[in-house]
N, C-alpha and C positions, 0 to 999 in steps of 0.2 A: 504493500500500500504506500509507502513511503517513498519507493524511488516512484514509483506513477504520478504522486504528488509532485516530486522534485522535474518528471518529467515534463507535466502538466506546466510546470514553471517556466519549465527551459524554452520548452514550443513558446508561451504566452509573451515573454523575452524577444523571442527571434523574429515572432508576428508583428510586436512594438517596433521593434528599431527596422524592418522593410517597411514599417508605414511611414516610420517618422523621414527615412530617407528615399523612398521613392516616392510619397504624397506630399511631405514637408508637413512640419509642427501643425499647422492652422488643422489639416486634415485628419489626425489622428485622437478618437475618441478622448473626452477629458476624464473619463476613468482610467484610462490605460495611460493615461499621460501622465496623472497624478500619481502613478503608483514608479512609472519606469525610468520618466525624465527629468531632469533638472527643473526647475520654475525657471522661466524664462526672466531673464537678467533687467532688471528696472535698471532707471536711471535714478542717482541719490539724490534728495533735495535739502535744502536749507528750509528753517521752522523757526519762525520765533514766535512764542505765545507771550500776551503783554496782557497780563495781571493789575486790570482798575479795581480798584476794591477801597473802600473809605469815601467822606465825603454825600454819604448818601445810595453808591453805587453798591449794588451786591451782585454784578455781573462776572465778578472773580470770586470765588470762594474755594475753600477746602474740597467742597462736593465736585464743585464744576468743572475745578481745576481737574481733579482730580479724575472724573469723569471725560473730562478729554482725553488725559495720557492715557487712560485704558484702551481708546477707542482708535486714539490717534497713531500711536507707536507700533501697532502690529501688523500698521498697513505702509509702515516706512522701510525702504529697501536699506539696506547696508550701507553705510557711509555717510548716509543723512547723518546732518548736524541738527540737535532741537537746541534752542538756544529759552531761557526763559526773562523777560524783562518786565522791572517792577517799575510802578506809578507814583512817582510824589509832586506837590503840590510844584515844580519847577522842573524843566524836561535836564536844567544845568545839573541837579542834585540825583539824578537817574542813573541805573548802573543795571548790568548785566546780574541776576541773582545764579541763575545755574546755566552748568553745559554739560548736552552730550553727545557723543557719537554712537550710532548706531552700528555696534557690529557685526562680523558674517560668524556665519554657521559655519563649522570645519565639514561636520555632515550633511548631507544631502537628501536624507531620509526623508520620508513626511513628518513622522515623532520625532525629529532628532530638531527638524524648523522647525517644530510648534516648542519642543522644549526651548529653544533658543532664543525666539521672539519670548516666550514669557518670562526669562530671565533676564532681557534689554526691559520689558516693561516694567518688572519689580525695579532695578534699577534705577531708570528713572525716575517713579516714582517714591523711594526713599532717598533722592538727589535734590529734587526737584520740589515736591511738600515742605519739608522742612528750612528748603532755602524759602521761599515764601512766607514761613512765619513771621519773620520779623512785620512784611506787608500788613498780614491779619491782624497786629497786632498793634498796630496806629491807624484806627480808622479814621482819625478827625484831621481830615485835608480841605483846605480854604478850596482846592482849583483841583481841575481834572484837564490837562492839556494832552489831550488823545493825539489831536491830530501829531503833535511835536513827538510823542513819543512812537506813533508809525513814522514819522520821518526819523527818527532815530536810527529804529529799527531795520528799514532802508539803506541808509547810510552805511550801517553795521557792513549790509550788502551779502550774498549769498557768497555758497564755496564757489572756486571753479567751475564752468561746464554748472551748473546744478540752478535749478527754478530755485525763487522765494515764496514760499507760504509766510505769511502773519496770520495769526490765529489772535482777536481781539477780544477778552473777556470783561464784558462793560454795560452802563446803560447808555453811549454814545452822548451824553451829554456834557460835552466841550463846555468848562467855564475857562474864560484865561485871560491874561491881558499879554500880547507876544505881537509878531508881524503879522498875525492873524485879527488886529485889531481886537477890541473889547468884546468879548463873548459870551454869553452868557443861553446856552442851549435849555437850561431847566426853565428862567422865568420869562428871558428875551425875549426882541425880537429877532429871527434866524434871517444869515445873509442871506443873498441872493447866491445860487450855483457859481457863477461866473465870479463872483465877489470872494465866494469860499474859495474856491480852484486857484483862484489868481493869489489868494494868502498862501495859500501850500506850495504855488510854485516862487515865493517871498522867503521858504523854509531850506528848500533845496532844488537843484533844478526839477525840472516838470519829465523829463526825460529817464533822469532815477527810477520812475516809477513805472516803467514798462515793461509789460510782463509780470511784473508781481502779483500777486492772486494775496489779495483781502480778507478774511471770512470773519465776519462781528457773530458772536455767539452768546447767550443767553442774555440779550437785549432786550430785558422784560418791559414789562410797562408798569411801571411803580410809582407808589409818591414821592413827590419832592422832599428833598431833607429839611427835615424842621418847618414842613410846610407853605413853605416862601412863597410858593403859587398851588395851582391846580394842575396835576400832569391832564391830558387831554388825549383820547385817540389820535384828534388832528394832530396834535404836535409832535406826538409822536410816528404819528406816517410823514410828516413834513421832515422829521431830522432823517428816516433811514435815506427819504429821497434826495436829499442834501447831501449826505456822505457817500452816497452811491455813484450819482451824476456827477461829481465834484470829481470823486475817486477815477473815476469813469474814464472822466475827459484830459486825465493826466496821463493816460493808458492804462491801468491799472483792474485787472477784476477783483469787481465785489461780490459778497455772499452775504447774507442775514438772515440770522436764527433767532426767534423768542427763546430758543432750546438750546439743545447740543446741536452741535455742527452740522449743516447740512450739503453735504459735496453732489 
């Protein structure tokens, strides 16, 4: 029974690799592929998650955070860098909190990558939470200068060869005084597109930002801190369209979630 099994094998081997090389990858079942071939080789990308949390905003938290890196890191190919960047009241006072690189699997098994990614994902997440404390643990910030700290994080700029993700955990509401002129997103009133765009490109050039993929995540719709005004649906459809078309016209895509991340 045993070598029939082993036999059963060898055929099942030999039938893979004539498909894979006289029909090519595309054409060869994804059960037989998941079992015989390698995963096909990503390209790595750069990641920075920027952590608004204080000031009224609970668009960053333990949970959320934390709920991304689960979701986010096991869909990162090797060599990705996640970078994580934290929010104070001045984008001058701002600093890189964690880093990491995504490493490769020596094995090639199906069980040997699954063990492997969840041992990158524990990782970062006992890297990555704890550099965040200090964040969680002064919530009481005058200003939320978002837009300065995606220019930051731009700037920062991706590896070689490799896309930029920003991943923004926040309730988008830009207070600041910068080249962005006096803002105020929570009780204001909001620029005009062309007024916002034309501040961002005041921050760094407008060209930086091409190619960069956006994604604003758990962008709830909450009240205002301490009450100052009344949040509004309208205002709140007015800011995501504001950062969208702003973002937009600088070349840049945007994503927006009330939730986790939505790709």
């Amino acid at each position: 029974m045993r070598k029939r099994a082993v036999l059963r094998w060898i055929v099942a081997l030999a039938v893979a690799t004539l498909l894979f090389y006289a029909c090519g990858r595309a054409h060869v079942p994804p059960a037989v592929a998941s079992v015989f071939l390698d995963p096909v080789e990503r390209q790595a990308v750069t990641v920075d998650i920027v952590c608004d949390y204080g000031g009224g905003s609970t668009g960053c938290t333990q949970d959320s955070l934390g709920e991304l890196l689960r979701t986010l890191v096991p869909t990162l190919p090797a060599g990705s860098l996640l970078r994580l960047q934290g929010m104070t009241d001045s984008v001058l006072t701002e600093h890189e909190l964690a880093r990491y690189t995504i490493t490769q699997s020596h094995k090639r098994t199906r069980r040997a990558l699954e063990h492997h990614t969840e041992q990158d994902t524990n990782a970062v997440l006992t890297t990555f939470l704890p550099a965040a404390a200090p964040v969680f643990d002064h919530p009481d910030r005058h200003a939320s200068p978002i837009a300065e700290t995606i220019a930051r994080s731009v700037i920062a700029g991706p590896l070689p060869r490799t896309a930029q993700h920003i991943y923004v955990l926040t309730d988008a509401r830009q207070v600041s005084r910068s080249a962005l002129g006096d803002l105020d997103f929570e009780c204001g009133d909001l620029p005009s597109v062309d007024k916002f765009s034309d501040g961002l490109r005041e921050l760094i050039a407008p060209s930086t930002f091409t190619g960069v993929a956006i994604h604003f995540a758990y962008v709830r719709l909450e009240p205002v801190e301490n009450n100052r005004c009344t949040a509004t649906l309208q205002q709140y459809v007015a800011t995501r369209e504001l950062w969208t078309k702003s973002l937009e016209k600088l070349g840049a895509s945007v994503t927006w979630s009330m939730g986790p991340v939505q790709e």
